[in-house]
C-alpha positions in Angstrom: -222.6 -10.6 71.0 -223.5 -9.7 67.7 -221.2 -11.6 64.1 -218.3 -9.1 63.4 -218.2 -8.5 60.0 -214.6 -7.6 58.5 -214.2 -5.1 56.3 -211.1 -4.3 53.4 -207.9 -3.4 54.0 -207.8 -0.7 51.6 -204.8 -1.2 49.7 -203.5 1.9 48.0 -206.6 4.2 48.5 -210.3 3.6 49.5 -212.3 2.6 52.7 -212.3 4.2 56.2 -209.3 4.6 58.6 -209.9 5.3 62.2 -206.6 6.5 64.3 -206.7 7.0 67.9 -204.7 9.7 69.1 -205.2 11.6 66.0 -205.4 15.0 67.2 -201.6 14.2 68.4 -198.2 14.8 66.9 -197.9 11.5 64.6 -201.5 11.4 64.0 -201.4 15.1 62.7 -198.4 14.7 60.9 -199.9 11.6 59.2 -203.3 13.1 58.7 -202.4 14.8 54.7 -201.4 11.2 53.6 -203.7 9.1 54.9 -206.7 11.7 53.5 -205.0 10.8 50.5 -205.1 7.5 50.9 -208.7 6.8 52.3 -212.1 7.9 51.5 -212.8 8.8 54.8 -210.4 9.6 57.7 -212.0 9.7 61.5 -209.5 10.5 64.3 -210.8 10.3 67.9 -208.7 11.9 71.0 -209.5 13.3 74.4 -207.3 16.5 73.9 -205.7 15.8 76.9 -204.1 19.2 78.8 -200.7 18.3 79.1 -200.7 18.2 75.2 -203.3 20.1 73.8 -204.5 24.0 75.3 -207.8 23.8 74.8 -210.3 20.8 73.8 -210.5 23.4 70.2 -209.9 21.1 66.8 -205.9 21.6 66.3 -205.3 24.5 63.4 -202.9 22.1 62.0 -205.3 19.1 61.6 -206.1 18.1 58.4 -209.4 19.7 57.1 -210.7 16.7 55.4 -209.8 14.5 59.2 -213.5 13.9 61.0 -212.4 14.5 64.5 -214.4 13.0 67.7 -213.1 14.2 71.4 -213.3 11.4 73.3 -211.6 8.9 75.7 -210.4 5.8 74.4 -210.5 3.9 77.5 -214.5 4.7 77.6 -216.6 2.0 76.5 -219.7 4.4 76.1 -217.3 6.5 73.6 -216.6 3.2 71.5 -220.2 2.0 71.2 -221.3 5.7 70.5 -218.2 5.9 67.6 -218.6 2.5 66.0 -222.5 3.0 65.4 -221.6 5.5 62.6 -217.6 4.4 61.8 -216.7 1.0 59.9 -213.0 1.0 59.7 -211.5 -0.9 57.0 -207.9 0.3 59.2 -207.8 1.6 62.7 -204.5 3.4 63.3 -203.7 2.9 66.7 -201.6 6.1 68.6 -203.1 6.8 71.6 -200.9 6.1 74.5 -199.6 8.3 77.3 -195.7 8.4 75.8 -193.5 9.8 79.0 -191.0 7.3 80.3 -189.8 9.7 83.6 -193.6 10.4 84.3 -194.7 6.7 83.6 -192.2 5.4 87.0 -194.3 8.4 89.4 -197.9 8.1 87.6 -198.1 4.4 86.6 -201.9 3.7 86.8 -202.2 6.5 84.5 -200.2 4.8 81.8 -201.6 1.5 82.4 -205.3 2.6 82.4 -204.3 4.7 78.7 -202.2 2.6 77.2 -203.0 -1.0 78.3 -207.0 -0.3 79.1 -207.2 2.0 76.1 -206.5 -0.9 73.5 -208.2 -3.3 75.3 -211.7 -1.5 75.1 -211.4 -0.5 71.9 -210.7 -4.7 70.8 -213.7 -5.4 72.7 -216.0 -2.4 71.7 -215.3 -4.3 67.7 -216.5 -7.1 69.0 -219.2 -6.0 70.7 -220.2 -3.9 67.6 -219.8 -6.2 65.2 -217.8 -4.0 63.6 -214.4 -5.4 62.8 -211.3 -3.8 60.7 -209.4 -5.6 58.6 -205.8 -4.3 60.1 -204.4 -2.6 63.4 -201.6 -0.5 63.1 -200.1 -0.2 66.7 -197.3 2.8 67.1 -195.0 1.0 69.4 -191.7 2.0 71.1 -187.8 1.4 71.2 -188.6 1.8 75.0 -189.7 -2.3 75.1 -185.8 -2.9 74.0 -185.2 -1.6 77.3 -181.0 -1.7 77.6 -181.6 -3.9 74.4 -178.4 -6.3 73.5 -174.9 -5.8 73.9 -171.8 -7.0 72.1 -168.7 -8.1 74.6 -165.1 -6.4 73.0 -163.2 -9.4 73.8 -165.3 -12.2 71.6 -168.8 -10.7 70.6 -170.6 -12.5 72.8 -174.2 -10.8 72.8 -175.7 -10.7 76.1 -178.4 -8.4 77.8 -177.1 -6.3 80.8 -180.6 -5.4 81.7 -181.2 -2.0 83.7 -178.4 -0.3 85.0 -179.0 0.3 88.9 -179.8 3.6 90.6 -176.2 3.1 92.6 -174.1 2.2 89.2 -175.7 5.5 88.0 -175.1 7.4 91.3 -171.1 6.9 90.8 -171.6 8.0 87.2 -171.0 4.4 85.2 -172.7 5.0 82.3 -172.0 2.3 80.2 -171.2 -1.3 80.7 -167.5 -2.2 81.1 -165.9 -4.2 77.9 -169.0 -4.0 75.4 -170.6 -2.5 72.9 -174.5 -1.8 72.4 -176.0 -3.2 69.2 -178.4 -1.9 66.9 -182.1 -2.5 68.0 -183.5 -5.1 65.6 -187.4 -7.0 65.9 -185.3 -10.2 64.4 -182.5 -10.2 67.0 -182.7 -7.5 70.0 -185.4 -9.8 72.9 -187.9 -6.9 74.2 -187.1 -6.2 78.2 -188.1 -2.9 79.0 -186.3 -1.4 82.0 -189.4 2.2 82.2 -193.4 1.6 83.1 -194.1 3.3 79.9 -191.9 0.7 77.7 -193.8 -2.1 79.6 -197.2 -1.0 79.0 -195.9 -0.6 75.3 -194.9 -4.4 75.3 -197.9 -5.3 76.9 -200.4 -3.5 74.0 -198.4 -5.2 71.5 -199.3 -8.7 73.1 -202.4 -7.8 73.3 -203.3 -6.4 70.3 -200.8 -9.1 68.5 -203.4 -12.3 70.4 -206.2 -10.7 70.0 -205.9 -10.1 66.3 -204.7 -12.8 65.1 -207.3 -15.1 66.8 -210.4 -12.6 65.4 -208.7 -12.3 61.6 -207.6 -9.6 61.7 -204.1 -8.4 60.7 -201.8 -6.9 63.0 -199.1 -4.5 62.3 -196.5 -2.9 64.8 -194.2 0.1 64.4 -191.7 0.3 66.9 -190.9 3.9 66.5 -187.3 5.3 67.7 -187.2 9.1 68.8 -189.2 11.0 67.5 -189.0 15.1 66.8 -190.0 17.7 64.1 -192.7 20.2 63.0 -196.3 19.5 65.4 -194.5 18.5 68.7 -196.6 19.5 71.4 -194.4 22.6 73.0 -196.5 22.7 76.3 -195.9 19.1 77.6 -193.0 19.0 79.8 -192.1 15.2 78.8 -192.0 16.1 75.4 -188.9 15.0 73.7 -185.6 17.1 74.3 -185.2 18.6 70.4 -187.8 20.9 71.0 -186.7 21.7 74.4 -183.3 21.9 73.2 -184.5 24.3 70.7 -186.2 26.3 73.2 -182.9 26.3 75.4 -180.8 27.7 72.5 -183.2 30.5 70.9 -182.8 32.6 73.9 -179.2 32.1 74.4 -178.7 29.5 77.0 -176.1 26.6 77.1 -178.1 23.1 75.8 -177.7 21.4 79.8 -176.2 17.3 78.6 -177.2 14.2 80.9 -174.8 11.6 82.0 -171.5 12.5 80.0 -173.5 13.5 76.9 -172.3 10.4 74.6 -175.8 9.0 74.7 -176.9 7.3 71.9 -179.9 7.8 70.1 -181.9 7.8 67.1 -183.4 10.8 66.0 -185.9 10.1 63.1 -188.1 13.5 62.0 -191.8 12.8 62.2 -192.4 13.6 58.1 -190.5 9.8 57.8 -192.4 8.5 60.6 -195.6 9.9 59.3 -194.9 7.9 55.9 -194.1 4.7 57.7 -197.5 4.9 58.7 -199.1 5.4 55.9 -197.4 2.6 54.6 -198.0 0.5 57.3 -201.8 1.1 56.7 -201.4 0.5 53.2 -198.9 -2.0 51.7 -200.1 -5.5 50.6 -199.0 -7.8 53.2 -196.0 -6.6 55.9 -196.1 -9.1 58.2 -197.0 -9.6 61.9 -193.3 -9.2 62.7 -192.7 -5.9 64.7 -190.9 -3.1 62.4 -188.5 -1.1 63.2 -188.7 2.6 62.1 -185.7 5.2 62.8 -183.1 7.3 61.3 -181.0 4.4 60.2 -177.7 6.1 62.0 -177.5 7.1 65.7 -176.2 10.3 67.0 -175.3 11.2 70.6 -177.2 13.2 72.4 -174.5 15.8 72.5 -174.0 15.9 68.6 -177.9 17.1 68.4 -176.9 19.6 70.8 -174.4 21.0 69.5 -176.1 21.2 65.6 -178.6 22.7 67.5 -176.8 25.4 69.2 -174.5 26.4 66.3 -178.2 26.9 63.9 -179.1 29.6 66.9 -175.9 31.1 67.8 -176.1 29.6 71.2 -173.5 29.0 73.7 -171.7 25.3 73.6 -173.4 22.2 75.3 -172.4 21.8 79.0 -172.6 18.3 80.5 -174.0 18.0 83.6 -173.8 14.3 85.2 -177.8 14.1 85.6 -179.8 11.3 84.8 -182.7 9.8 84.8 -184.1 6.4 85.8 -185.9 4.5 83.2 -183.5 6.4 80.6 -181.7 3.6 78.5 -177.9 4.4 77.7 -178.3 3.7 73.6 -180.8 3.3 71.1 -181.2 3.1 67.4 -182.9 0.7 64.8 -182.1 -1.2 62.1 -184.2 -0.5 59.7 -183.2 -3.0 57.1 -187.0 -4.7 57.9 -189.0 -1.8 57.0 -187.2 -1.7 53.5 -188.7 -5.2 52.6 -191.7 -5.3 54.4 -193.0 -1.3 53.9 -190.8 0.0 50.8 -189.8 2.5 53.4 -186.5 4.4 54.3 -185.7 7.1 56.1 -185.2 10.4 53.8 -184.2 12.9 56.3 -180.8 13.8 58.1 -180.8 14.9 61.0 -179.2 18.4 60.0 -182.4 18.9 57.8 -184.4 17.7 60.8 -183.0 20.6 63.1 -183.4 23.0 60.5 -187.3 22.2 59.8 -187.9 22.2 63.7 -185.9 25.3 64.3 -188.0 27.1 61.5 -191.5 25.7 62.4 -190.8 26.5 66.1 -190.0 30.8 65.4 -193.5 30.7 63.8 -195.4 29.3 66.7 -196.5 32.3 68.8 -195.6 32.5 72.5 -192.8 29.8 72.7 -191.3 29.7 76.0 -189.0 27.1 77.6 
């Protein structure tokens, strides 16, 4: 094995950045900023079907974004890439994302998401070819249930996942508490889906391994993500656009369990800026940061700003669920403030009205 050699972290403009996954929503999104930021931006991804409809460069992908179709869990595709790219910052998005599909097709996360990272940390070595940072897109789904709050003394405690009969008789939440805000510096990681587990896991991972080699780690754990760029063919996308979808042509936005789900909604043009920011600010930290909206919303309040932009029918809860679904979500995002100089600048009423617009100009939308 050859000496790595480390390279700059760029600081506010300069160097290489590489980001995995960055044909993808986020690493689209991000693409403008981080051109703006680095000399030279290379973004490898297999173009993978159930995202992308043809292997074709994306229109929306950033003309001055060097793009390399490739498999990330191929070490013949990492020798290949690092002979010619020297990251000073590697971006790290590629990851199969759906928590329903991760429960039935669990090898197929594990091999993308665990595998994935763990080739591409020992392609650098093997290269000799080191960055200088790793920023790793993590999830709110290694919260799992996260923390709760008991109503009669505030005892925090951690109810873990709620069972397939307590869902069955329709007991969405857990009796006499309250859910608290996911926070890095108080909520303990126990994710209750395959997807948030393989998520936890590349965060070890990339966490030991970089900090042993030099090199400095930096984790985004990312709350829901929607706007402009999400992939409208992939059935496990996230439920704004199909929402969306639902309410354009008339039809009555369907609401799991009772519909007061929490979540945090946070539109990908603040998500995008958190990672430029976590690719280029001085020092944040190896603690993970959290990046949402900074409120929560139930699922049915989305719903329903959604159906009134169309015209639509009301919301209609239905009782479904799913397993691996957590009851509440949201960040505090008090971390990212310090550590990034980020906030969140979008609501999510201007959220829905970007996605709304960008999704009547995308030809052949269907549901």
């Amino acid at each position: 094995m050859s000496t790595p050699t480390t390279s700059r972290v760029s600081g506010e403009r300069g160097g290489t950045v590489l980001v995995t996954g960055g044909a993808g929503f986020i690493g689209t999104a991000s693409a403008p900023l981080l051109a703006h930021s680095f000399d030279r931006v290379v973004a490898v991804d297999c173009m993978h079907p159930q995202i992308h409809p043809s292997i074709d460069r994306p229109h929306g992908l950033d003309d001055r974004v060097e793009l390399v179709v490739g498999d990330v869990t191929s070490p013949a595709l990492w020798d290949s890439l690092l002979d010619d790219v020297r990251p000073d910052v590697v971006v790290h998005l590629a990851a199969e994302t759906g928590t329903g599909q991760s429960l039935t097709e669990a090898s197929r996360h594990a091999e993308a998401n665990v595998v994935g990272t763990t080739q591409m940390l020992d392609a650098f070595l093997r290269s000799g070819v080191m960055p200088s940072r790793i920023v790793l897109t993590s999830s709110r789904a290694v919260y799992g249930e996260g923390a709760w709050s008991r109503t009669a003394d505030g005892a925090v405690f951690y109810p873990g996942q709620r069972s397939n009969g307590l869902l069955e008789q329709s007991l969405w939440d857990f009796p006499d508490a309250e859910p608290c805000a996911m926070s890095a510096a108080t909520t303990h990681p126990a994710p209750v889906s395959v997807y948030g587990a393989t998520k936890l896991a590349q965060e070890h991972i990339v966490a030991a391994w970089a900090q042993s080699v030099n090199v400095e780690p930096v984790i985004l754990r990312l709350q829901n993500v929607y706007g402009p760029g999400q992939s409208l063919i992939n059935p496990y996308t996230g439920i704004m656009s199909l929402f969306c979808r639902l309410a354009r042509v008339g039809r009555s936005i369907p609401l799991y369990e009772d519909g007061l789900v929490r979540r945090d909604f946070v539109l990908i043009d603040d998500v995008a800026r958190a990672v430029v920011a976590a690719s280029t600010s001085p020092a944040p930290g190896p603690r993970p940061i959290d990046i949402g909206s900074g409120e929560h919303q139930t699922i049915a309040t989305a719903a329903e700003l959604i159906a009134a932009h169309y015209g639509a029918p009301a919301p209609h809860v239905t009782g479904q669920f799913r397993q691996g679904d957590v009851r509440h979500a949201w960040a505090d995002v008090a971390h990212a403030r310090d550590a990034l100089g980020w906030s969140p600048e979008y609501t999510l009423g201007d959220g829905v009205t970007r996605l709304a617009t960008w999704i009547e100009n995308q030809p052949g939308v269907e549901i």
